[in-house]
C-alpha positions in Angstrom: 0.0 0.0 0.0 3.2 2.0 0.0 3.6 3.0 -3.2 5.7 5.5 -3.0 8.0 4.3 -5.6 5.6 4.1 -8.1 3.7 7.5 -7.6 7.2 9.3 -7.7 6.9 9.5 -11.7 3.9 11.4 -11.5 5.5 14.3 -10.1 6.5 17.2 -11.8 10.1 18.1 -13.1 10.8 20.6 -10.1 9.6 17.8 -7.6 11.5 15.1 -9.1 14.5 16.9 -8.6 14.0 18.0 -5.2 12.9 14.6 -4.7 16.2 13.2 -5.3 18.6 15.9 -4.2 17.3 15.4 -0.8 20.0 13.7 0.5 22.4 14.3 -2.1 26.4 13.6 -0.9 28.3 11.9 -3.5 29.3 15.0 -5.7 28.6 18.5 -7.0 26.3 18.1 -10.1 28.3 18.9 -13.2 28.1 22.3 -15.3 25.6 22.3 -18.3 26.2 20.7 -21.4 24.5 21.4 -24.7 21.8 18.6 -26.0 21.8 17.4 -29.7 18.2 16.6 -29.5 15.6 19.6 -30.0 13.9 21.4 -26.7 10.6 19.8 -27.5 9.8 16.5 -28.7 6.9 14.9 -30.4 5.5 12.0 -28.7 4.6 8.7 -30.8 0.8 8.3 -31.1 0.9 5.4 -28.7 -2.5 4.4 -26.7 -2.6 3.6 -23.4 -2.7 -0.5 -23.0 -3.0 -0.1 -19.1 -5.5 1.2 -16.3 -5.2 1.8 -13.0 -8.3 2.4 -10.9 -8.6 3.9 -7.2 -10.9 2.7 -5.2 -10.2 4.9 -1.7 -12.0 2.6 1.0 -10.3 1.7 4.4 -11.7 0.5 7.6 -9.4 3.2 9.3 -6.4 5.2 8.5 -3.6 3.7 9.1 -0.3 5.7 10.7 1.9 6.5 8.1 -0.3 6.4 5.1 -1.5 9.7 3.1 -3.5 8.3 0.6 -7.1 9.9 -0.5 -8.6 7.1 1.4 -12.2 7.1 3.0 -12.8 5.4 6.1 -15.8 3.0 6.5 -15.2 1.9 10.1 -14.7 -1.5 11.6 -18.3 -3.3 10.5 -17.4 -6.3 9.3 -19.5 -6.3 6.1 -19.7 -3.1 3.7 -21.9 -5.0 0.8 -25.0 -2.2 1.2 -22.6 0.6 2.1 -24.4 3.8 0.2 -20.8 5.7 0.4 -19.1 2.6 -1.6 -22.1 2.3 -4.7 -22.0 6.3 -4.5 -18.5 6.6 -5.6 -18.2 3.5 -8.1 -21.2 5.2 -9.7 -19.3 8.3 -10.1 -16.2 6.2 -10.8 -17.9 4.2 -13.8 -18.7 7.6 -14.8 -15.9 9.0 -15.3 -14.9 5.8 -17.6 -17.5 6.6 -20.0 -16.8 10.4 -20.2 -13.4 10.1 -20.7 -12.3 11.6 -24.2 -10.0 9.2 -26.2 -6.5 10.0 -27.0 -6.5 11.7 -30.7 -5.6 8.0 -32.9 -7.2 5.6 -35.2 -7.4 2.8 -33.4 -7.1 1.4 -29.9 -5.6 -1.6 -28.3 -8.0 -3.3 -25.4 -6.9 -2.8 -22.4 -4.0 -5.6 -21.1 -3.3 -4.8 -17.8 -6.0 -3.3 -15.0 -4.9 -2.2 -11.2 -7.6 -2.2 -8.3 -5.7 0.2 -5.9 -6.3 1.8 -3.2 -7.4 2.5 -0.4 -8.6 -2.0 0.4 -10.5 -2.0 -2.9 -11.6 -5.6 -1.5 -13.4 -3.8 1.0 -16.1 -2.8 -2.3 -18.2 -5.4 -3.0 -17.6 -7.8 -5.8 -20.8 -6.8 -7.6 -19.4 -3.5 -7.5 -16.0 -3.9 -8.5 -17.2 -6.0 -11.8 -19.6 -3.2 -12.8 -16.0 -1.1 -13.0 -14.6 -4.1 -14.9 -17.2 -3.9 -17.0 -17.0 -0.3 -17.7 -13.2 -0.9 -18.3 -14.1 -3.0 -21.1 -17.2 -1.4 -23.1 -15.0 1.8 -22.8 -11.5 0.5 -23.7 -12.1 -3.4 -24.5 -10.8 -5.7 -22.2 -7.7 -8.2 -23.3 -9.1 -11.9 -22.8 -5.5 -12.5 -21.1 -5.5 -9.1 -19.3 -3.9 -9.2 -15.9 -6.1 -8.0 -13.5 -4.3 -6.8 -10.3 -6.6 -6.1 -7.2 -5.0 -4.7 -3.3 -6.7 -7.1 -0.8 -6.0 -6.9 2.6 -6.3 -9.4 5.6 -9.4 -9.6 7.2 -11.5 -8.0 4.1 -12.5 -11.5 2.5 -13.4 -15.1 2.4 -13.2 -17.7 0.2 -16.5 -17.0 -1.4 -15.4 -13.3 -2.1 -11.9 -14.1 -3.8 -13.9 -16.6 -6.1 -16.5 -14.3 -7.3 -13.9 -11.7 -8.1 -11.8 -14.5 -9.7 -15.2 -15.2 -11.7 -15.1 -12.0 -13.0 -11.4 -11.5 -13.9 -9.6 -10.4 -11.0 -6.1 -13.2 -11.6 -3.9 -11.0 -9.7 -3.8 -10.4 -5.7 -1.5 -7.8 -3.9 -1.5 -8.7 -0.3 -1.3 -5.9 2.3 0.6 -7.6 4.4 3.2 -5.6 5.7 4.4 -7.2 8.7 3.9 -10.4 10.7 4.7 -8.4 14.1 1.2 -8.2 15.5 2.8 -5.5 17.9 4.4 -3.6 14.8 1.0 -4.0 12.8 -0.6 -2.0 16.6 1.8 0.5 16.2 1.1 1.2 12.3 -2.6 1.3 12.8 -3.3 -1.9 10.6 -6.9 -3.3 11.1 -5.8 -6.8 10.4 -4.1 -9.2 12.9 -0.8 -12.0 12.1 -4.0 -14.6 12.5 -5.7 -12.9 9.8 -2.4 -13.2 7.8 -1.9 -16.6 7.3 -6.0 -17.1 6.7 -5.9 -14.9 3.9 -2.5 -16.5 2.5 -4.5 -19.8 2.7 -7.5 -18.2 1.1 -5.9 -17.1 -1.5 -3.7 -20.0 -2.2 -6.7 -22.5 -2.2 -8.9 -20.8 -4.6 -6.0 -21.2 -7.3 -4.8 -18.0 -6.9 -1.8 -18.4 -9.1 -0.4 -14.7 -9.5 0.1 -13.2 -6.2 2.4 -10.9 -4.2 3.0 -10.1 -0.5 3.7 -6.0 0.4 6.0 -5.7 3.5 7.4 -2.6 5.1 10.8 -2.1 6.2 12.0 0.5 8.7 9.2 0.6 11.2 9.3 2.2 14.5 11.0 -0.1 16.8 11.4 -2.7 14.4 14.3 -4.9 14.7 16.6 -7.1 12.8 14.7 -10.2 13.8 11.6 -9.3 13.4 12.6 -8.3 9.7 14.5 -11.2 9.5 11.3 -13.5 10.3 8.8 -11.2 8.2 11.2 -12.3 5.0 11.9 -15.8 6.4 7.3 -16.1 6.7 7.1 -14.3 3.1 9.0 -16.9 1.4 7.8 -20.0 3.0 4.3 -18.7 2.3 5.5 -19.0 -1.4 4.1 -15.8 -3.3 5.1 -15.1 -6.8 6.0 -11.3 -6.1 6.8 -10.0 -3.1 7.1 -5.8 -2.8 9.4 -4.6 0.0 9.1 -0.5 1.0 11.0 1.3 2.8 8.6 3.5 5.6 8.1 7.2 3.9 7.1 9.2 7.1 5.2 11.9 5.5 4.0 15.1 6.9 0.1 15.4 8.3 -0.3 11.7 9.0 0.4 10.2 12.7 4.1 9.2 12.0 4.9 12.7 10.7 3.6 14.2 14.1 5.3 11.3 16.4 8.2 10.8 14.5 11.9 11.8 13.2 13.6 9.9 9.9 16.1 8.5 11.3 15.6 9.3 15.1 14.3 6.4 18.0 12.3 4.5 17.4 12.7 4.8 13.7 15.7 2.8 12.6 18.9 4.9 11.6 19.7 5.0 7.6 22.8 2.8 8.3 20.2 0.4 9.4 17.3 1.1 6.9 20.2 0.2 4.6 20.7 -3.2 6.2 16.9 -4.2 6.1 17.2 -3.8 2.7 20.4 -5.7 2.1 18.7 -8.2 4.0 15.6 -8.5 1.8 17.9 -8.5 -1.1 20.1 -11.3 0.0 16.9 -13.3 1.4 14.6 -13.0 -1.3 17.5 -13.3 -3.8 18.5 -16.8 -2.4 14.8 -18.0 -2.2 15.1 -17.6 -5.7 13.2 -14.5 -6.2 14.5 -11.7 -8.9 15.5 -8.1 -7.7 13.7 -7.0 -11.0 12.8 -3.0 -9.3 14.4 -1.3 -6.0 11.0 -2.4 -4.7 10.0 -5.8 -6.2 11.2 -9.5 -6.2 9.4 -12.1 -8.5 9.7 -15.5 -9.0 10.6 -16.3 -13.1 7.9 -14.7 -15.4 5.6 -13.0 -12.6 7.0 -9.4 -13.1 3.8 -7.6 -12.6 3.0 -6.1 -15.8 1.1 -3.3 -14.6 3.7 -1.5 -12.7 6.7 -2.4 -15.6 4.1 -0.2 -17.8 5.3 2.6 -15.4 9.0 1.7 -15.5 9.0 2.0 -19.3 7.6 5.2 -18.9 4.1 4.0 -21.4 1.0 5.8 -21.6 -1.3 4.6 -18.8 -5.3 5.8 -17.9 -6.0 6.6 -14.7 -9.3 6.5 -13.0 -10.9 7.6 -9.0 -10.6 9.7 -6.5 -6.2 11.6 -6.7 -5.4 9.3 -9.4 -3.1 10.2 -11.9 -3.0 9.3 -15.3 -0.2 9.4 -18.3 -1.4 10.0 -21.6 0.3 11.2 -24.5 3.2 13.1 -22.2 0.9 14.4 -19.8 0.8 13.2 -16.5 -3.0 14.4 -15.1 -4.3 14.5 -11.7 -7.3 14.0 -10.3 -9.1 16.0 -7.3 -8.1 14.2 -4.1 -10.9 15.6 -2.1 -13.9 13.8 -2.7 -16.6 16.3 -3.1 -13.9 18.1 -5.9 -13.7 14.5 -7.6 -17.5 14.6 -7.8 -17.2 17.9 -9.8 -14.5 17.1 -11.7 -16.7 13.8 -12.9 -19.6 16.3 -13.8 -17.4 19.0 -15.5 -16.1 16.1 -17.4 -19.2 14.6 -18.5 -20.0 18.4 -19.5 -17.3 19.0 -21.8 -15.7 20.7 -19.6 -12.4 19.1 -19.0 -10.8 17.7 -21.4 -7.2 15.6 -20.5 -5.9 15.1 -23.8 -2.9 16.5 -25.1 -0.9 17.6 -28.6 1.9 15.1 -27.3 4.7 18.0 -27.1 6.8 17.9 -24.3 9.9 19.3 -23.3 12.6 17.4 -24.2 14.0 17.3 -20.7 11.4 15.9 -18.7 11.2 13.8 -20.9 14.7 12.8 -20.7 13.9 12.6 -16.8 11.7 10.8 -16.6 12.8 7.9 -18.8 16.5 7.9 -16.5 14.3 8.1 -13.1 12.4 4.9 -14.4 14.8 2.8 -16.2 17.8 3.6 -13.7 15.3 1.7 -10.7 14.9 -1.6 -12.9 17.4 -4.5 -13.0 16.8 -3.9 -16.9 18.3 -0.4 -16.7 18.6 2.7 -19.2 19.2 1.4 -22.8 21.7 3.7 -24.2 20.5 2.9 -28.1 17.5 4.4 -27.7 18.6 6.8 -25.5 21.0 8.0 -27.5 18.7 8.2 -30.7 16.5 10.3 -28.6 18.4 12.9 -26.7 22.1 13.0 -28.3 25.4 11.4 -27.4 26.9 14.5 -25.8 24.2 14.4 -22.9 25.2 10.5 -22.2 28.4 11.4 -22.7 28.9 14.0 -19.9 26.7 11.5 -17.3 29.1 9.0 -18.2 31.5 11.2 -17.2 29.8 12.3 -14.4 29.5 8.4 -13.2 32.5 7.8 -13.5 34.0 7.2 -10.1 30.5 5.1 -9.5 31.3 2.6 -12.7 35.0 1.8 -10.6 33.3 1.6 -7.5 30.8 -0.7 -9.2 27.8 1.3 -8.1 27.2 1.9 -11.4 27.1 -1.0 -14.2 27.4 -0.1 -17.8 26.5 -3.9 -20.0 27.1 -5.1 -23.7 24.5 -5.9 -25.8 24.8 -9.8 -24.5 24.3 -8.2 -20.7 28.4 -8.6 -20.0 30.3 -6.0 -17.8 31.9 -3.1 -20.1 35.2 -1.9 -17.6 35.1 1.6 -16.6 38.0 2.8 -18.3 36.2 1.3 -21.9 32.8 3.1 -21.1 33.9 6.9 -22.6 37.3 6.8 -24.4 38.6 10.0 -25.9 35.1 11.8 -25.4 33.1 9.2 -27.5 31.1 6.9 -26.7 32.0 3.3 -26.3 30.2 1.4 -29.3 29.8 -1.6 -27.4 27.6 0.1 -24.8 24.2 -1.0 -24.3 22.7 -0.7 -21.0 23.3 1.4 -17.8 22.4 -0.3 -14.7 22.5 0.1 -10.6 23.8 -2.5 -9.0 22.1 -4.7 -6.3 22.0 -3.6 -3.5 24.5 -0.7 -3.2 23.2 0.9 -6.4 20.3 0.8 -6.1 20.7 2.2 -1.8 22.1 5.1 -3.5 19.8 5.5 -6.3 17.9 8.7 -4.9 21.4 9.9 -5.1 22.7 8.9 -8.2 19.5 9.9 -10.3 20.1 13.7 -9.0 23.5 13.6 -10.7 21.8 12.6 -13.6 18.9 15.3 -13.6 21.8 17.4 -12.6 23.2 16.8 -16.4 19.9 16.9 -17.9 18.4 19.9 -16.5 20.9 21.9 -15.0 
């Protein structure tokens, strides 16, 4: 439910930046350098393929979350809940208004997200009328993946089937600890019981595709207990699991109790080791590091969330969602009565989130580094280079440098092999050989904040 990693493309140029140069140590950012591609570039006509949907229901906030969430309360069923059909009539709304992107023709939909918020708080009924109006707006992939947030304590057995009936192939589990004292302290509604029910739930309808969220970095979370959260994770057996590290974040009950790094939060030298831990654990369970966030077993990336890594269009549906569509990253109101207006202006003709598909050539540029520098896959220089120029790779090369000895920084061949430091830029050119630029796991990738800023520091001085 932490999904801080994948909302930081949405942000705009200025907030990246000062996203990234937060902590920034490892050097100055170098002077300006002159870019062979032109200011603005002309987006390829390319629809979107993927949908994310929010649907904002909780039982109760938790501690460190700041979400637009609403809160239902503890009852233990929400199927007549007037607040729940209210806003998935407005939702399903929206769908139909929405204008299409300015091309002939339109792929069906392949991936769909149900985030949240617990969207399997909404009843099933509810949440395949949205599927539905995914698919007579969009059309609807027969082999789509269908992701859905569920979280412990929310459903049964009968629930996960019915959603299964109607597409759902895809569960993210909201489990985030299995402390019961460090789910207290978070405000988690659910319980470590509650846990291993769902796990079983899930597992016994045939759930094939499934992942397990965790939190790192927790107020008084230990070693061990991190160490038997990974060591439960893995013997449950998920496909994916997603590991985040805690974002405290002002206006939420964290941000007024808590310090980053200050007792009981854990210091950054030991943030650092919970994730070297996850890496090393979940790498020798056989799971790939394939994102600084996400570990999958062979052929279960989630294909939803790489559509954000490779920076492709995406819609976006629901209350503060945000969507990416021909170079323009739109949000919605996160307030719900303003959502409510937004719907009708839309449905009036009065909002229209289509764009020309110009954008400036450095965001851009940003924005495909940001992404492709937190995959395992990494920034591929051909097309890079095509794009934005060879002096502008050039001088980042340069500027990594003394991160490619350290081995921070990998540059690859075409056939994924190590290209040495000293080979990457000889003479001011280019190294032919060069294909990819990659973090490495785990230091790299601990340092990526960091690294990226040098980067933007090149791009957009």
């Amino acid at each position: 439910m932490i999904l801080r990693s994948a909302y930081a493309p949405l942000l705009s140029s200025a907030q990246r930046l000062s996203l990234y140069t937060n902590s920034l140590t490892l050097q100055q950012c170098p002077q300006p350098v002159r870019q062979n591609a032109p200011l603005l570039l002309e987006l390829p006509k390319q629809p979107p393929a993927s949908a994310y949907v929010h649907l904002p229901f909780c039982r109760k906030r938790c501690h460190y979350c700041d979400f637009p969430i609403i809160a239902l309360g503890s009852s233990s069923s929400h199927d007549d809940d007037p607040r729940i059909s209210s806003y998935v009539d407005t939702l399903c709304r929206e769908i139909i208004a929405t204008k299409l992107p300015s091309i002939s023709s339109f792929p069906p939909l392949e991936t769909v997200f149900l985030g949240g918020g617990t969207p399997s708080l909404v009843p099933p009924r509810l949440v395949s009328s949205v599927l539905d109006a995914l698919s007579d707006k969009f059309g609807l992939c027969g082999d789509a993946e269908i992701s859905m947030e569920m979280d412990p304590g929310t459903f049964n057995a009968a629930t996960m089937r019915e959603l299964m009936s109607f597409g759902v192939n895809r569960v993210s589990l909201g489990v985030q600890s299995f402390q019961a004292e460090l789910l207290r302290s978070c405000g988690r509604a659910h319980g470590v019981d509650e846990i291993f029910e769902a796990v079983e739930i899930v597992k016994a309808c045939g759930v094939e595709n499934w992942s397990v969220d965790l939190i790192s970095s927790l107020p008084h979370q230990t070693p061990a207990m991190w160490e038997e959260s990974l060591q439960l994770t893995v013997a449950a057996g998920p496909t994916h699991v997603s590991v985040y590290d805690l974002q405290v974040e002002q206006d939420t009950k964290f941000g007024v109790l808590y310090t980053p790094g200050e007792f009981p939060l854990p210091s950054e030298n030991q943030s650092a080791d919970f994730y070297k831990m996850a890496s090393a654990m979940l790498g020798n369970a056989g799971y790939e590091h394939y994102e600084i966030s996400s570990y999958c077993k062979s052929g279960y990336r989630c294909k939803h969330n790489s559509t954000y890594w490779k920076n492709k269009p995406f819609y976006a549906f629901g209350l503060g969602s945000a969507s990416h569509i021909s170079g323009v990253r739109f949000s919605r109101p996160r307030r719900l009565k303003d959502y409510v207006n937004y719907v009708q202006d839309l449905e009036n003709g009065a909002v229209d989130t289509r764009s020309d598909g110009i954008v400036e050539n450095k965001d851009l540029a940003m924005d495909v580094t940001m992404l492709s520098l937190r995959t395992s896959d990494g920034l591929d220089l051909k097309s890079f280079r095509e794009a934005f120029g060879d002096s502008i790779l050039v001088s980042m090369l340069e500027v990594y440098r003394p991160y490619l000895k350290s081995g921070l920084v990998i540059c690859l061949d075409e056939q994924r092999r190590d290209v040495a430091a000293d080979e990457v830029v000889v003479s001011s050119s280019l190294n032919e050989k060069l294909a990819y630029l990659c973090l490495s796991d785990p230091d790299g990738f601990l340092l990526s904040n960091e690294l990226i800023a040098l980067a933007f520091g090149v791009i957009s001085p």
